[in-house]
BAMARSE-574728 format. One record per atom (N, C-alpha, C, O): residue number from 1; residue in one letter; x, y, z. Coordinates in steps of 0.001 Angstrom, whole numbers. Each point is the difference from the previous one (the first is absolute). Example, Ala and Ser with C-alpha at 12.3 -4.5 7.8 and 13.67 -1.06 7.14 Angstrom:
% residues 2
  num  residu        x        y        z
    1       a    13190    -5690     7800
    1       a     -890     1190        0
    1       a      900     1200        0
    1       a     1036      -19      665
    2       s    -1386     1069    -1385
    2       s      820     1190       60
    2       s     -770     1090      730
    2       s      509     1108      169
//
This chain:
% residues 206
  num  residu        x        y        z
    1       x    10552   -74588   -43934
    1       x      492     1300      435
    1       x     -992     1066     -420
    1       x     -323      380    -1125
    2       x      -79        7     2343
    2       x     -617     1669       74
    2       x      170      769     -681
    2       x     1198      276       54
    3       x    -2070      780    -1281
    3       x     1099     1541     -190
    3       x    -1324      454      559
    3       x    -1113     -521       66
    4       x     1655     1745      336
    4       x     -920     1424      750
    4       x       52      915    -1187
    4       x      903      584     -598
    5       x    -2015     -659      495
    5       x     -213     1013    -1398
    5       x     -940     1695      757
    5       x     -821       53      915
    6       x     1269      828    -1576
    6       x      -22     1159      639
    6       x     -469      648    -1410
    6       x      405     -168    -1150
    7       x    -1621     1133     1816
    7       x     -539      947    -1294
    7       x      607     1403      247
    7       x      119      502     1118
    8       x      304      159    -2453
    8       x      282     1565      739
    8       x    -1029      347    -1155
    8       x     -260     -472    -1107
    9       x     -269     1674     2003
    9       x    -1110      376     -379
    9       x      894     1784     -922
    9       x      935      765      240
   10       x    -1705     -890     -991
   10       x      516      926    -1172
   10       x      118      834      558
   10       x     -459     -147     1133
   11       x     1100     1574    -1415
   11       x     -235     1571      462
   11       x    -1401      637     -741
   11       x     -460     -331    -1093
   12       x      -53     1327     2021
   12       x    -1434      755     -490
   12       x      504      691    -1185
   12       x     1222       95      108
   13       x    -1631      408    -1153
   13       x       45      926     -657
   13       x      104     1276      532
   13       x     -818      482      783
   14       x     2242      311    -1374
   14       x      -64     1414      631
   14       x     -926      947     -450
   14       x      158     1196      247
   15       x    -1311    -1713    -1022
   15       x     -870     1070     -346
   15       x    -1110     -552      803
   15       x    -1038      659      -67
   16       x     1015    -1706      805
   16       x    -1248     -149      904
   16       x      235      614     1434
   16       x     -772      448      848
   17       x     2560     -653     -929
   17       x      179      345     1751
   17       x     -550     2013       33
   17       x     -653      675      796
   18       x     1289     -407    -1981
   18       x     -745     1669     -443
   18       x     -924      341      -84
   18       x     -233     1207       71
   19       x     -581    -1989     -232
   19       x    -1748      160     -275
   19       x     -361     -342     1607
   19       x     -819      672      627
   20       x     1158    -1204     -357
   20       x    -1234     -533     1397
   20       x      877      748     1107
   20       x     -395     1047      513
   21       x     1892    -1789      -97
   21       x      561      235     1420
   21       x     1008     1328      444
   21       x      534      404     1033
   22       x     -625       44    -2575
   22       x     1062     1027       49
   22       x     -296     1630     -270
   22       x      761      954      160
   23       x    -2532    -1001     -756
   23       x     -741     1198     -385
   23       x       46      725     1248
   23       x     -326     -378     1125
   24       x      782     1474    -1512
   24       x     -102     1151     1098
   24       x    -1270      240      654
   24       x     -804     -546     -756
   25       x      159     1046     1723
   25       x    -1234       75      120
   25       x     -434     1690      134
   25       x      676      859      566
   26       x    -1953     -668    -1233
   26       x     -238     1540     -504
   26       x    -1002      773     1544
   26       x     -982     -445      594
   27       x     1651     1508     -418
   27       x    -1385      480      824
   27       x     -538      410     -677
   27       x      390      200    -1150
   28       x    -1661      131     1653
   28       x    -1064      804     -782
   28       x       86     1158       -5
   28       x       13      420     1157
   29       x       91      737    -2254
   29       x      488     1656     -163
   29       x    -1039      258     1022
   29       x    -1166     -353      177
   30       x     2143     1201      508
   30       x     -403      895      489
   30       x    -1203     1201       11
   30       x      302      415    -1119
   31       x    -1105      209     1400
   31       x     -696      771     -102
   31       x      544     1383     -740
   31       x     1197       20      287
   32       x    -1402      789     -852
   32       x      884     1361     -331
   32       x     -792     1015     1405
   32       x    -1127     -175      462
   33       x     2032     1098      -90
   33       x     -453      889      551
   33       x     -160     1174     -481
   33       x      654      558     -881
   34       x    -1988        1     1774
   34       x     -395     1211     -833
   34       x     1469      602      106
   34       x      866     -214      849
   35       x     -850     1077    -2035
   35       x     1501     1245      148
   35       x     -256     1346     1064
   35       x      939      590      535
   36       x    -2765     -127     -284
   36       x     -131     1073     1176
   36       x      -12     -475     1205
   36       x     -309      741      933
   37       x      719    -2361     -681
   37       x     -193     -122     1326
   37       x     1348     -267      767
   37       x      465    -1137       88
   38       x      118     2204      442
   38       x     1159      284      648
   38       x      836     -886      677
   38       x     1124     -477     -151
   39       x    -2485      383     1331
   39       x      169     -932     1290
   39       x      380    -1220     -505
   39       x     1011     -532      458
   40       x    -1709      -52    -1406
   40       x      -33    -1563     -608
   40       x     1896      -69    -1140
   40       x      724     -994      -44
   41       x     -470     2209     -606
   41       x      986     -258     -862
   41       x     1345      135     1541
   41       x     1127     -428     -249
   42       x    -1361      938     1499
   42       x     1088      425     1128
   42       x      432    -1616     -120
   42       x      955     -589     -506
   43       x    -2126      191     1217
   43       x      -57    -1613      343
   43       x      618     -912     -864
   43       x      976     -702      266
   44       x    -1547      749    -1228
   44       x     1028     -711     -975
   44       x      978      272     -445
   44       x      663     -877     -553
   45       x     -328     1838      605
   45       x     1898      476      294
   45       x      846     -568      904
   45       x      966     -691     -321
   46       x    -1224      903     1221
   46       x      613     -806     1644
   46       x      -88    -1448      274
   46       x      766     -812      518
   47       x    -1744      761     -944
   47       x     -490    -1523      368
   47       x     -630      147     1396
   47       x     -565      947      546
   48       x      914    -2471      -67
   48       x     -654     -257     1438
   48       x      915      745      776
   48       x     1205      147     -202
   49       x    -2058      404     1306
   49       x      542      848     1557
   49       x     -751     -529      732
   49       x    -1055     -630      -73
   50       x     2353     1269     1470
   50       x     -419     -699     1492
   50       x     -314     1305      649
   50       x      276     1110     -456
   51       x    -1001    -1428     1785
   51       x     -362     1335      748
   51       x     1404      -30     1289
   51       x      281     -779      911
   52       x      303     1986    -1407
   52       x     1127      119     1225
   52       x     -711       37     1547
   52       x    -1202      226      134
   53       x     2175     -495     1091
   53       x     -579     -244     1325
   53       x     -109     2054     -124
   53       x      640      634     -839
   54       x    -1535      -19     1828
   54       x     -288     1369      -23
   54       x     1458      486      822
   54       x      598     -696      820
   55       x     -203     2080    -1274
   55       x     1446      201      320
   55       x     -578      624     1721
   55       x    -1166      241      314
   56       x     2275     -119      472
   56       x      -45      394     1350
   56       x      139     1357     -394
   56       x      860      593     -652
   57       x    -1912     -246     1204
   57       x     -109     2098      -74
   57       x      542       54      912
   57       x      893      636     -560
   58       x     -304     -758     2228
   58       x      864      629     1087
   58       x    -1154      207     1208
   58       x    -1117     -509       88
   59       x     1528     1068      446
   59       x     -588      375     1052
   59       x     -963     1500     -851
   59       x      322      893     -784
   60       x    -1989    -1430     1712
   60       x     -871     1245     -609
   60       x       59      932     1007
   60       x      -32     -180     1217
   61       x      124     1216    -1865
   61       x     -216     1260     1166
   61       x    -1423      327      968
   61       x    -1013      525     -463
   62       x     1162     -906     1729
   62       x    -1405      211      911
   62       x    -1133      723     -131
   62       x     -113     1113      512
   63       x     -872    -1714    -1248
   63       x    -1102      951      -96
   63       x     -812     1474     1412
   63       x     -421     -305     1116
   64       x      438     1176    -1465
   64       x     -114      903     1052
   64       x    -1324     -725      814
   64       x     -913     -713     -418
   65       x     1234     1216     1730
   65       x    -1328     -281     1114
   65       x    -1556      692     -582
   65       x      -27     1129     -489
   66       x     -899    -1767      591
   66       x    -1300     1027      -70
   66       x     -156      876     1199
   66       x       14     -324     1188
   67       x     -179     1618    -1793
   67       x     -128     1090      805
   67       x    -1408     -520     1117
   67       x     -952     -576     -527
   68       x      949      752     1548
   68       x     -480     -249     1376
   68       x    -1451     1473     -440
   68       x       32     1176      362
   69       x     -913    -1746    -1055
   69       x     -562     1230     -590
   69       x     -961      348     1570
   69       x      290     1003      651
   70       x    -1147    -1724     -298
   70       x     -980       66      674
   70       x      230      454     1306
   70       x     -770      669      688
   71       x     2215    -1204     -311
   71       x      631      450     1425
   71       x      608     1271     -133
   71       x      228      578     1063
   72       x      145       99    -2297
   72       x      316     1373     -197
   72       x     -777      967      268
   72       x      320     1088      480
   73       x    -1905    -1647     -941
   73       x     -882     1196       59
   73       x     -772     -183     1613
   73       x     -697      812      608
   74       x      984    -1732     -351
   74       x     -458       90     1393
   74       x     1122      619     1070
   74       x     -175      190     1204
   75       x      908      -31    -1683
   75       x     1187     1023      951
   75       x     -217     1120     -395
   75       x      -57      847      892
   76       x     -168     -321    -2460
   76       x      -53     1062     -205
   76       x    -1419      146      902
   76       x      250      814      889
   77       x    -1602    -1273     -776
   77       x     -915      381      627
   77       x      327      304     1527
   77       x     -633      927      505
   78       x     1561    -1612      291
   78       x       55     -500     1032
   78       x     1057     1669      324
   78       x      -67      652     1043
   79       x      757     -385    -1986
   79       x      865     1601      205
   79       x     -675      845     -363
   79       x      300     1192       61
   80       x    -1544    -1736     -594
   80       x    -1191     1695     -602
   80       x     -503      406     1262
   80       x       54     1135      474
   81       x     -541    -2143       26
   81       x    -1011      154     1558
   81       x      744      231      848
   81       x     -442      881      738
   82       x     1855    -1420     -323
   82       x      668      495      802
   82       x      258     1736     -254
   82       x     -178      882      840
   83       x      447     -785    -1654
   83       x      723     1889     -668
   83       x    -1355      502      891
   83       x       73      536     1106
   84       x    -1514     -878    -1953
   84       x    -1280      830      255
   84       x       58      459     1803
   84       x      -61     1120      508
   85       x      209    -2558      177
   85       x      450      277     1552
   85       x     1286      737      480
   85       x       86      398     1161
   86       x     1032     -201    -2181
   86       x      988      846      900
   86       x     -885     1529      -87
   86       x     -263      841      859
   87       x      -80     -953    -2501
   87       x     -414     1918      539
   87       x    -1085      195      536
   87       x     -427     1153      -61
   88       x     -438    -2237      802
   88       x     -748      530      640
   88       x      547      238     1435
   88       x     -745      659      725
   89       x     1598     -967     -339
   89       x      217       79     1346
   89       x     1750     -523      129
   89       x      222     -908      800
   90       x      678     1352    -1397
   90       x     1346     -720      687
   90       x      513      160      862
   90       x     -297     1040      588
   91       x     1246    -1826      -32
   91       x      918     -102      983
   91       x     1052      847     -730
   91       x      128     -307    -1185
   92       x      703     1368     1656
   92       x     1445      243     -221
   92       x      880     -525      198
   92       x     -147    -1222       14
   93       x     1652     1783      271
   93       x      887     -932      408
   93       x      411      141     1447
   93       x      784     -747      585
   94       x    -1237     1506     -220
   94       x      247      339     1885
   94       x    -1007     -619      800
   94       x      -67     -168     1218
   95       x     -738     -150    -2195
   95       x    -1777       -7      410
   95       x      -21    -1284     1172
   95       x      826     -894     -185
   96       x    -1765      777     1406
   96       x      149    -1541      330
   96       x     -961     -692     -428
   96       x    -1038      420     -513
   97       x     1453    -1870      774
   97       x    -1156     -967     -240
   97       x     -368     -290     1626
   97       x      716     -149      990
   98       x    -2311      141    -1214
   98       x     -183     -341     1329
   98       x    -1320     -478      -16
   98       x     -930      645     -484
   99       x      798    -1967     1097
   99       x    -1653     -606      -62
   99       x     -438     -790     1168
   99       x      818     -862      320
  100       x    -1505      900      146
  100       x     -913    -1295      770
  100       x    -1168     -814     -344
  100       x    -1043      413     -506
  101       x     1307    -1502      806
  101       x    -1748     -373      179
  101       x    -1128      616     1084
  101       x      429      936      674
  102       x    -1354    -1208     -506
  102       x    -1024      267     1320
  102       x      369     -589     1336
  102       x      153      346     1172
  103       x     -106    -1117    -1728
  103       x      438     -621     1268
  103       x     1255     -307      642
  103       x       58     -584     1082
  104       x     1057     1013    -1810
  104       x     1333      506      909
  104       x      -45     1050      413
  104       x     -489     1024     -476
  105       x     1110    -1252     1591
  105       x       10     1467     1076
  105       x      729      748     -412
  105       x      784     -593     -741
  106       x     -507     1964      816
  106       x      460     1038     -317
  106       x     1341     -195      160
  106       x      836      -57     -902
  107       x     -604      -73     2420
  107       x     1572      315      783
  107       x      450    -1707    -1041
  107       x      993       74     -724
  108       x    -1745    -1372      762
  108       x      952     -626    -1423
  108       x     1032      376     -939
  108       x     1098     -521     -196
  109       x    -1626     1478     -327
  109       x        1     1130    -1202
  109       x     1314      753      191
  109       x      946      102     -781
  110       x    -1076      290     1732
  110       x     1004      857      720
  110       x     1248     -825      531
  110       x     1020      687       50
  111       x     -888    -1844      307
  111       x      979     -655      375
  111       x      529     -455    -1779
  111       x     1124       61     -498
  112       x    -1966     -346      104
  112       x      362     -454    -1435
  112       x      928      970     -409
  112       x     1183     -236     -246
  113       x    -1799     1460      168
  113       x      748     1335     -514
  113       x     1711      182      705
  113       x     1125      280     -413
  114       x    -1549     -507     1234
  114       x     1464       74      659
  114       x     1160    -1052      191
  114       x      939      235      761
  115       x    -1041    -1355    -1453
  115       x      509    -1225     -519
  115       x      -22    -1239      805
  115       x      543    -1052     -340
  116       x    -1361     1292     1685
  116       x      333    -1125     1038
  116       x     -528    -1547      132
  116       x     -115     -776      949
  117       x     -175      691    -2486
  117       x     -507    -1109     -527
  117       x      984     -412    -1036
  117       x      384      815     -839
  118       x      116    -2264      861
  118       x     1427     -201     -544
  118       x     -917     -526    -1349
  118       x    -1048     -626      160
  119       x     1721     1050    -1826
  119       x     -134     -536     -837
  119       x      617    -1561      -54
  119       x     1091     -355      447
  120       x    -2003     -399    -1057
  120       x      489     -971      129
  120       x       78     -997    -1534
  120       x      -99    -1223     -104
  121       x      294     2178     -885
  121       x      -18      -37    -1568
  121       x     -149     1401     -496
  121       x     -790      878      346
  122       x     2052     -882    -1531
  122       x     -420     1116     -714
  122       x       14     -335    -1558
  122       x      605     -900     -582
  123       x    -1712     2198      -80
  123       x      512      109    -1120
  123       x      679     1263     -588
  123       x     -196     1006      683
  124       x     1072     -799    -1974
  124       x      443     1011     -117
  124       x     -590      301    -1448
  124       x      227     -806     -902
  125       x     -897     1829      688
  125       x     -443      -25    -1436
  125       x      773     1169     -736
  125       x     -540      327    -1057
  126       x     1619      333     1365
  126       x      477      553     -956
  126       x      550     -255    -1206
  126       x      464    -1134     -118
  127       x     -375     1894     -864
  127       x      287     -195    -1715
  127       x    -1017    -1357     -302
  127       x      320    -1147     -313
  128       x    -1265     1570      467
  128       x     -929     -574     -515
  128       x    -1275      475     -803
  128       x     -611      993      398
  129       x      232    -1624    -1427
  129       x    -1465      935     -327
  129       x    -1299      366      972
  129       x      137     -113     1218
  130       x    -1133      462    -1665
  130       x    -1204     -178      711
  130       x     -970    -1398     -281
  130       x    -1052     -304      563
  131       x     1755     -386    -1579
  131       x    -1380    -1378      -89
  131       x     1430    -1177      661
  131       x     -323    -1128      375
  132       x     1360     1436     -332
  132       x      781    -1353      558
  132       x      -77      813     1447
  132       x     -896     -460      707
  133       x     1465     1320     -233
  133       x     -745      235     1732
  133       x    -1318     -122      152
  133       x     -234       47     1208
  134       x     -890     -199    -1916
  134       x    -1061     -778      621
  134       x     -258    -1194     -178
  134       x     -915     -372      736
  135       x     1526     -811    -1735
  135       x      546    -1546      466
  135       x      379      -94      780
  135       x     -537     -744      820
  136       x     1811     1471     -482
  136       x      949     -201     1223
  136       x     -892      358     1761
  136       x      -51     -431     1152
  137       x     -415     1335    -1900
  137       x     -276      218     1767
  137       x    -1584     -818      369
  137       x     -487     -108     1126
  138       x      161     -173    -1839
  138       x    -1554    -1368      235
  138       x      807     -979      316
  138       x     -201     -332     1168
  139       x     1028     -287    -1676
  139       x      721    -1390      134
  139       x      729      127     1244
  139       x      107     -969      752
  140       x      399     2086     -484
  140       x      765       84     1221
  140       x     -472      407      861
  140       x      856      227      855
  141       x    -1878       45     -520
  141       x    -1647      345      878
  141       x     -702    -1844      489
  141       x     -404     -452     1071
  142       x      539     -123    -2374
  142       x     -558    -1111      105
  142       x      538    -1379      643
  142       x     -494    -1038      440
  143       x     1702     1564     -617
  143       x     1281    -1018      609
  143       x      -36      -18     1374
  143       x     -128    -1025      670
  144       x      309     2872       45
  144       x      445        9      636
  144       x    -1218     -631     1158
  144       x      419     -528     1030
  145       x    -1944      625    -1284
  145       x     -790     -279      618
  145       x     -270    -1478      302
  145       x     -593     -340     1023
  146       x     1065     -577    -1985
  146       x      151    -1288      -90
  146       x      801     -193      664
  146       x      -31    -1192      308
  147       x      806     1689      143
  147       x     1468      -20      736
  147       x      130     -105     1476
  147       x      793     -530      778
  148       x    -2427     1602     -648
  148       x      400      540     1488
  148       x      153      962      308
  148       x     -457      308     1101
  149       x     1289      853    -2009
  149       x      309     1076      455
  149       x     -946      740      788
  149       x    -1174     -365       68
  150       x     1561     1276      470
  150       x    -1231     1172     1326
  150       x      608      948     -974
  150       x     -777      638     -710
  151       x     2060     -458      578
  151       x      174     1741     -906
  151       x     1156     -290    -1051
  151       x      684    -1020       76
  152       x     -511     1978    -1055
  152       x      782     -440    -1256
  152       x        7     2092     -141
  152       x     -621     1014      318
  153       x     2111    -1646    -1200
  153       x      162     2185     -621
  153       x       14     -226    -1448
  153       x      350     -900     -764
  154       x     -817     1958      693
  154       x      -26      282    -1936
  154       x      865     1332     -115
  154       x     -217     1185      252
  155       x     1077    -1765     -645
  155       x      800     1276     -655
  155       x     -548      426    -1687
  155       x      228     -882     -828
  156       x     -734     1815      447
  156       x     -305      675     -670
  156       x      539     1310     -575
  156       x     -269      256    -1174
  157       x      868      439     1759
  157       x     1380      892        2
  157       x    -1171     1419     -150
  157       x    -1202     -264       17
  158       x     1540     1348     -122
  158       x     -306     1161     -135
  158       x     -765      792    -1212
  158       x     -741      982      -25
  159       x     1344    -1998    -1111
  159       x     -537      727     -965
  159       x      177     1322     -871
  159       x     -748      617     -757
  160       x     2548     -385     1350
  160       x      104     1642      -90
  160       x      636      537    -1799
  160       x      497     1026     -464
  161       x     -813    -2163        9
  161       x      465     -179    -1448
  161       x    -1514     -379     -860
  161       x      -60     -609    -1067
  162       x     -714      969     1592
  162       x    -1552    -1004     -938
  162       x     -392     1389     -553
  162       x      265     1065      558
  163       x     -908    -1204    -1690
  163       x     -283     1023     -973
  163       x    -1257     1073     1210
  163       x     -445     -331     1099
  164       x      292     1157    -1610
  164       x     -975     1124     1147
  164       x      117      148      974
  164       x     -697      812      608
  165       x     1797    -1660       66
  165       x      -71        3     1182
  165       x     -602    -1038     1189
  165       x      -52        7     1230
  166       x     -418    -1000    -2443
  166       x    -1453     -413     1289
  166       x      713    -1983     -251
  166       x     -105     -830     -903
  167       x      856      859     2418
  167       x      809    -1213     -214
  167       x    -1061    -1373       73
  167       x     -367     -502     1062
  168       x      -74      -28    -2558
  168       x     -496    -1111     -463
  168       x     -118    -1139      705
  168       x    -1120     -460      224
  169       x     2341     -202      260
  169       x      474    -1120      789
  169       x     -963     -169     1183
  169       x     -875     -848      178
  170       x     1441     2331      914
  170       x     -654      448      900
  170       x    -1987     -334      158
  170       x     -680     -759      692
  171       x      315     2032    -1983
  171       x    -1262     -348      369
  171       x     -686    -1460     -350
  171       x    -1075     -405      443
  172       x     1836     -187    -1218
  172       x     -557    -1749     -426
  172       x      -88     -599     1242
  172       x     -843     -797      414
  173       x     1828     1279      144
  173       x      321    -1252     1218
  173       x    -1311      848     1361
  173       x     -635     -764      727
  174       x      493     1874     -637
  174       x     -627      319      744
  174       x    -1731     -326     -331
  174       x     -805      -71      929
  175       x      492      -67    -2040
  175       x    -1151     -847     -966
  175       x     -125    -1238      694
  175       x     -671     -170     1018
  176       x     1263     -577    -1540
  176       x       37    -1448      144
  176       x     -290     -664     1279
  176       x     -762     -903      345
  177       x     1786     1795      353
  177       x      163     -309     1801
  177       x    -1438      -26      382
  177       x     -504    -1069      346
  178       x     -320     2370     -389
  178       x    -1225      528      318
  178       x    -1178    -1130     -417
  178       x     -957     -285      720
  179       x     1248     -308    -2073
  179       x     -939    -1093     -416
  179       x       39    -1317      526
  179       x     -509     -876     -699
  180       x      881      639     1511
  180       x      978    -1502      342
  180       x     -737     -137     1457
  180       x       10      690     1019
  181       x     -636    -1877    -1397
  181       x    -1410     -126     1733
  181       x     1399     -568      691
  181       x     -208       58     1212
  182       x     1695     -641    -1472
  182       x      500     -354      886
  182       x     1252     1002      451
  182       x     1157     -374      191
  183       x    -1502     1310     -104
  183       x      846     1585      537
  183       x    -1126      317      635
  183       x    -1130      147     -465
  184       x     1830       28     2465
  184       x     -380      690      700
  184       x      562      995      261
  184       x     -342      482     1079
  185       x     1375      262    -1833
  185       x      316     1254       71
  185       x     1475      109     -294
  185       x      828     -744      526
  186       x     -471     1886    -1556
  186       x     1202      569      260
  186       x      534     1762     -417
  186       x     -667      801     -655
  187       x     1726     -617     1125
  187       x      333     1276       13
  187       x     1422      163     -500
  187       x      651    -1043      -53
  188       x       17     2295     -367
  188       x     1094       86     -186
  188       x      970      160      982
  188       x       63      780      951
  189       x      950    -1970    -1489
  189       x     1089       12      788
  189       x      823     1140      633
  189       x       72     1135     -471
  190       x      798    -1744     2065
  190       x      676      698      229
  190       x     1158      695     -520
  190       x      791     -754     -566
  191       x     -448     2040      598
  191       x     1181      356     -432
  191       x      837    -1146     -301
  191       x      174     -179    -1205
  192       x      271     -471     1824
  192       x     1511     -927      210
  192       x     -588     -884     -498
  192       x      814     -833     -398
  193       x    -2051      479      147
  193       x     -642    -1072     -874
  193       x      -55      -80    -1344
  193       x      -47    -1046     -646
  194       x       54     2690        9
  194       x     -144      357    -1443
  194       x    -1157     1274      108
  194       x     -289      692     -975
  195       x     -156     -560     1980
  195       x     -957     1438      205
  195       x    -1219     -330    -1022
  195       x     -647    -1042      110
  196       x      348     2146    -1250
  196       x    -1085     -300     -349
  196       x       43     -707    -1544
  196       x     -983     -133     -729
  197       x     2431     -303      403
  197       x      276    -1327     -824
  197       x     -401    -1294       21
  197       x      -11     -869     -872
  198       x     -381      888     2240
  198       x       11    -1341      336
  198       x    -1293      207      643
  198       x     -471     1045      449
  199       x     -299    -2882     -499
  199       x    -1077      261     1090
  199       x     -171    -1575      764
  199       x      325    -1025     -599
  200       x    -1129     1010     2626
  200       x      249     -708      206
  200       x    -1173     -496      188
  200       x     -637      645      834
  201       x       18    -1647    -1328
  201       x    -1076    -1063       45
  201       x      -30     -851      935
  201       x      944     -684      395
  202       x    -2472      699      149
  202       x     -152     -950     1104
  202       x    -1097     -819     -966
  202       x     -872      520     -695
  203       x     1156    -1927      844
  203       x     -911    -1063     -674
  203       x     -882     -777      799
  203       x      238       76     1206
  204       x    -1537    -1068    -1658
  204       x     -139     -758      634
  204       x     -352    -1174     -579
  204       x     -690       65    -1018
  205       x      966     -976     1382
  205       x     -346    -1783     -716
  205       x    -1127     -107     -269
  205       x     -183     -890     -831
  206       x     -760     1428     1170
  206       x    -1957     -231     -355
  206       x     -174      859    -1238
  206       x    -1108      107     -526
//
C-alpha cells in the first residue's frame, strides 16, 4: 500500500513579505519652485487642465462695404465738366432741344418736331440724379438700337425745381444725344407728347 506524501511548504516571514513585496514605492522629490514665479506656482495649484471647445460668439455684425473710392471721384469729375458746360451755354426750361446731322434733311426735322414719327420705346428719367440719368440713358440708347428702334422719347421733365434755374437732367440729355454717332436727330416733343420735357429721337442701327 501506497501513501502520498505531500510537502507544505512553510509561510514567508512577515518581515521578508515587508521588505521586498510590500515596500511602498518612493517618487523622486519633486523640484521646489521658484516662489517669484507666478505662472509656475498657478499651475501647480490646479493641476492638469483641458482646453474648452471656443464658445459661440452669435452672429457677427456685417462689416461695412468699401467706399467705391475711385468711382466717386470720377463722377465728381464727370459733374465738374458737366457744371463748366451748363454755364457756358444752357438750355432753360422752355428752351428746345433741337439737332440734326448733315445729312438729314431739314423737313425730317420738322416732321420729327411735330410727332409724326411713332416712338417706339421710352425712357423716363425723372427723380433721378445726373450720373444715374446718364447710365440710364446710354443703356437705353444702346438697347434700343440693338433692338431696331427708328425713334424712342426721353422724358427728362422741365427742370422747374433745379437750383439757378438751369434744368440739369435736360441739358445732360441734350449733351449726350449730340455725342452719339448713332442719333440722326432729335427735337422737343409735342405738346401732347410732354412739349419741351420730353424729347423725340430718331436712331439708327449703324
Amino acid at each position: 500500500m501506497h501513501r502520498t506524501c505531500s510537502r507544505t511548504h512553510a509561510p514567508r516571514p512577515l518581515a521578508l513579505l515587508t521588505s521586498t513585496t510590500m515596500k511602498p514605492r518612493k517618487d523622486p522629490p519633486a523640484a521646489p519652485l521658484p516662489e517669484d514665479d507666478d505662472a509656475a506656482l498657478f499651475r501647480a495649484a490646479i493641476g492638469p487642465v483641458r482646453e474648452l471647445p471656443a464658445a459661440d460668439t452669435g452672429p457677427q455684425k456685417p462689416r461695412p462695404k468699401p467706399a467705391a473710392r475711385m468711382r466717386d471721384l470720377d463722377e465728381d469729375d464727370a459733374r465738374s465738366e458737366f457744371r463748366r458746360m451748363l454755364d457756358a451755354n444752357p438750355l432753360l426750361a422752355g428752351d428746345t432741344l433741337s439737332y440734326r446731322r448733315d445729312e438729314v434733311p431739314q423737313r425730317v426735322l420738322q416732321r420729327l418736331a411735330r410727332g409724326h414719327y411713332a416712338a417706339q420705346d421710352e425712357l423716363d428719367l425723372h427723380h433721378v440724379d445726373a450720373a444715374t440719368a446718364e447710365v440710364l440713358l446710354r443703356r437705353f440708347m444702346k438697347e434700343a438700337r440693338e433692338a431696331g428702334a427708328g425713334c424712342v422719347r426721353v422724358i427728362h421733365g422741365k427742370g422747374l425745381n433745379s437750383p439757378d434755374g438751369v434744368p440739369t437732367i435736360k441739358n445732360l440729355v441734350d449733351r449726350i444725344l449730340r455725342q452719339r454717332s448713332d442719333v440722326l436727330a432729335f427735337h422737343s416733343a409735342p405738346a401732347a407728347a410732354g412739349g419741351t420735357g420730353a424729347v423725340l429721337v430718331l436712331i439708327t442701327d449703324r
